[in-house]
N, C-alpha and C positions, 0 to 999 in steps of 0.2 A: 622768405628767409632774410634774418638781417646780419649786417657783418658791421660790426664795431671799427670804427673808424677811430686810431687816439692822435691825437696832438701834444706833445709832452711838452714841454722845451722848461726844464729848470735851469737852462744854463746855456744859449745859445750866441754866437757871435755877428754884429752885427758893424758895418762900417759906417763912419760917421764923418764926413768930413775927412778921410784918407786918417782917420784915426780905428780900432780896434776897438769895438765897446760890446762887454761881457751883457748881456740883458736875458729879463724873463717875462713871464707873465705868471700874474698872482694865480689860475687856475687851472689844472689840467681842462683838455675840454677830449673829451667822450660822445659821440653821437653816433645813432645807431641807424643805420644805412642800408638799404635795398644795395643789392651788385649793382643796379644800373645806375644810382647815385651816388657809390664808393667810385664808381670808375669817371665817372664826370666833376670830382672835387677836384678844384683849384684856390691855391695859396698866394694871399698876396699880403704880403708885408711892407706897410707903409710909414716912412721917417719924416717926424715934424718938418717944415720947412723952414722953419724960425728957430730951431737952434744954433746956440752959443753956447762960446764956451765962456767960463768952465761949465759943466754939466753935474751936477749933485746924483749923488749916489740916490738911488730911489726916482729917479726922475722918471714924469712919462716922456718917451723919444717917439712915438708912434703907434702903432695898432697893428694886428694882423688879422685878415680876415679871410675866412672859408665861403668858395662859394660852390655850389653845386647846379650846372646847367647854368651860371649865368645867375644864379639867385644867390643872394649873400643868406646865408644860415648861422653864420654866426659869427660875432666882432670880441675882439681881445685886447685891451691896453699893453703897451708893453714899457718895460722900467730899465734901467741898468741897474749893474750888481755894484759897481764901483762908482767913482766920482772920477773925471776927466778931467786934467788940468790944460 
């Protein structure tokens, strides 16, 4: 039996340097999942270290990645929705 696991995020908040930065990812991500590998996902959301400002609307800021048991399944760019002055 599998159970659909979604990760959505059209609109998600993320901080940046004690600033507020609206961000997304260009694709939902869908994957289809044993119980025992729904119950072992972990989310880790990572922020360039080299960011400056200002920061352009559309900018990559980081990645977030799904892992299951310790294995990465799958990796995601992420952008802001605005530009940061």
């Amino acid at each position: 039996m599998y159970i659909f696991f979604e990760y959505v995020t059209c609109n998600s908040v993320i901080w940046i340097d004690h600033n507020l930065c609206e961000s997304y990812i260009k694709n939902d991500i869908v994957l289809p999942l044993t119980t025992d590998e729904y119950e072992n996902i972990n989310i880790k959301v990572n922020l360039n270290k080299n960011l400056s400002f200002p920061i352009k609307k559309d900018q990559e800021v980081g990645n977030v990645e799904i892992y299951c048991k310790n294995n990465l399944i799958f990796s995601e760019k992420i952008y802001t929705i605005l530009e940061i002055k």
